[in-house]
N, C-alpha and C positions, 0 to 999 in steps of 0.2 A: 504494500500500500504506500503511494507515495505521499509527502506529507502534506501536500494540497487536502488532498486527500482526506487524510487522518485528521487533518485539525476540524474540516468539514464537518467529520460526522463527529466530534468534538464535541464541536459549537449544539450538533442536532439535538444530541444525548441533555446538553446544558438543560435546553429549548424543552424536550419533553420529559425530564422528567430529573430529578432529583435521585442520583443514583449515588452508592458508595463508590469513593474514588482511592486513586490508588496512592500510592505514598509520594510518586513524583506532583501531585495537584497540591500538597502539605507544603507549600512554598509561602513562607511568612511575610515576602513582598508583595505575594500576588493579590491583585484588585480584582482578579476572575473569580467567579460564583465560587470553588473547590479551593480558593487560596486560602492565606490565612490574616491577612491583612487587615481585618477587620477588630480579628483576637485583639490584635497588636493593640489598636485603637480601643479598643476597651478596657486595653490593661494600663492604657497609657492614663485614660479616664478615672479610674479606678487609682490611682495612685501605687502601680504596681508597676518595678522595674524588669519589664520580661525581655527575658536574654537566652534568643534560642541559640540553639548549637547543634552541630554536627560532631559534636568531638567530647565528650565528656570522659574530666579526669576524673578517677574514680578516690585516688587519691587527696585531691583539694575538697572532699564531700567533707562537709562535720556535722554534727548534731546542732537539729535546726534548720538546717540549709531546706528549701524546697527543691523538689527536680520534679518535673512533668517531665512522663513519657508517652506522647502522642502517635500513636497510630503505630508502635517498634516494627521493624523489617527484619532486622537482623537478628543475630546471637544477642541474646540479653547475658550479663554477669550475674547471674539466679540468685550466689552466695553473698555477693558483695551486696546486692542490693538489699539482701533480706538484712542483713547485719547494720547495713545506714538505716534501716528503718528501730530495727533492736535498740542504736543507740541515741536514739532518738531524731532519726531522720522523719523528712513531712518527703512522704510518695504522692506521687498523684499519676492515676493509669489510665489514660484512655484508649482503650482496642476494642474492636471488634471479631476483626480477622487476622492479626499479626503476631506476634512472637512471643506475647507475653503470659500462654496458655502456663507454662511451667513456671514462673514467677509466681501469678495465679494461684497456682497450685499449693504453693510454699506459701503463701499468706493465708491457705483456708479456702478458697473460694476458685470455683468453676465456672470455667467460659464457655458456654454455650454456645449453636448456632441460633439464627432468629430463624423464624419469627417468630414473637411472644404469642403466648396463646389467650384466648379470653378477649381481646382486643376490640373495641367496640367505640371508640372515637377517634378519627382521623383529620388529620390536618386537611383540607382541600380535596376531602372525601377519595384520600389517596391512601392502599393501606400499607403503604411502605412506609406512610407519614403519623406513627401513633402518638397521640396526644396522651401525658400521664399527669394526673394533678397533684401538684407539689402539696402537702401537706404536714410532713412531719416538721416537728420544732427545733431545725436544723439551719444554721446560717448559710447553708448552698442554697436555701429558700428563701433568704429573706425578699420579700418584693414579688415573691413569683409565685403565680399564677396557676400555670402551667409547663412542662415543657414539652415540645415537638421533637420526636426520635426522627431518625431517617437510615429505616433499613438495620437497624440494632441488633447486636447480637445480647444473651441474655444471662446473667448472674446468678449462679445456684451455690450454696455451701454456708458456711460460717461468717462470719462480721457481721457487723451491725446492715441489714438492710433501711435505707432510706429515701427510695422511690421506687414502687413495684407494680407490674403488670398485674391484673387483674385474679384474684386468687393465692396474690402473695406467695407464690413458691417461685416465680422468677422476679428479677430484679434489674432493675437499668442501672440503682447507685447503690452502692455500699461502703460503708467504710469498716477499714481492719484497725483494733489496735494493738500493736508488739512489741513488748518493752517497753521501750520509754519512748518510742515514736508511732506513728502512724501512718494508714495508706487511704487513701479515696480512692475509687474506684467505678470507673466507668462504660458500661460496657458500647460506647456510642461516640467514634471520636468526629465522627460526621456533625456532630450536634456543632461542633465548632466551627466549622470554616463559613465564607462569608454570608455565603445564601444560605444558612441557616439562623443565621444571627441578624445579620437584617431582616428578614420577613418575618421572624416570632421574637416579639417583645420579650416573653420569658425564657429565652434563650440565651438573649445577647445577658440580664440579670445574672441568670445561673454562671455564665460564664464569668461574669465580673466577683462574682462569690466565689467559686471556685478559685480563682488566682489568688484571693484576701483571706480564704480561709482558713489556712496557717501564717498567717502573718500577723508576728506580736507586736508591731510598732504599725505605726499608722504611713509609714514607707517602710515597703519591703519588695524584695527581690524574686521572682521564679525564673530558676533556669529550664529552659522549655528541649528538652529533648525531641528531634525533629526524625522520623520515622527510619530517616538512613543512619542516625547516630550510631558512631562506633566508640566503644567502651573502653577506654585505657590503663593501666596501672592498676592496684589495689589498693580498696577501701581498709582505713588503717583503722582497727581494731581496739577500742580501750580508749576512745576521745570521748564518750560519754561520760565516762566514768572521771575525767580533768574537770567536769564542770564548762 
């Protein structure tokens, strides 16, 4: 296919219909519907320093530190990361289809395929677009509404469930706690990029909760791990415990 071509039926896919996209559309510059440009703008709103990368030392990680993992492709560091979080690391996962099944795993909780079952309100009476009503007494809700999935894969296991399909045994959010840190957990990294954040109000909100959610001072940082991130050195062991 030449790339006339390709970008054509690009554009079409754009045009009809709201699909999951793949880890090259996770581009934190882009101003196109699957970029993330928008994140950026709402983090920037929110008084949050996000600083995506492609490269994360796993080394320079301490207790406290935030890292978003959006949409992973690669080999993830299973042991290293479960241990940032033991020592009081702030995780934050959002997959649906990528790498992070075995991670997952190691904090209690299982990633399913979608689609949720039960499902009976849809965005633009589309049912790849499920609408879940934010309700629990959780600051990823504060202000919200609702939020619009798109194409979700679904959360089975341990943690704390805190927004669930219909029947409560799958779940879109959860959160784990381990040690002295914590994980959120998302099974929906779609819910993020731009045409999802502009057309549902309680979207673009949760997103702006989500970046603030572990953040102790009223400026704070997330390092946004970007789907081709590759994982370097080793997370050092026993920084919890300095204080």
């Amino acid at each position: 296919m030449g790339r006339k071509t390709a970008l054509a039926v690009s554009a079409l896919l754009a045009i009809v219909s709201l699909t999951p996209v793949a880890s090259a559309d996770y581009e934190i510059q882009s101003d196109d519907w699957s970029g993330l440009a928008y994140l950026a703008t709402t983090a920037e709103e929110a008084a949050v320093t996000l600083s995506p990368t492609r490269r994360v030392e796993l080394d320079q990680l301490r207790p406290g530190d935030v890292l978003w993992l959006l949409y992973p492709t690669g080999e993830l560091p299973v042991a290293d990361l479960v241990m940032f979080v033991r020592e009081g690391g702030r995780l934050i996962i959002a997959d649906d289809q990528g790498t992070s099944g075995e991670l997952l795993e190691r904090l209690g909780l299982h990633l399913g395929a979608g689609p949720p079952q039960g499902v009976s309100s849809f965005a633009e009476s589309r049912p790849s677009l499920p609408v879940l009503s934010a309700d629990a007494p959780h600051f990823v809700f504060f202000n919200v509404e609702d939020v619009v999935a798109n194409h979700p894969a679904v959360l089975t296991g341990g943690g704390t469930p805190l927004l669930s399909f219909p029947g409560g045994e799958e779940h879109l959010v959860s959160e784990v706690r381990l040690g002295m840190g914590q994980a959120l957990v998302i099974a929906d990294p779609s819910i993020f990029i731009n045409s999802m954040l502009r057309r549902y109000y309680g979207n673009k909100q949760f997103a702006a909760n989500v970046l603030r959610v572990y953040c102790p001072r009223d400026q704070c940082e997330v390092s946004l791990a970007l789907p081709d991130a590759v994982y370097v050195g080793e997370f050092r062991k026993g920084l919890g415990l300095m204080g």
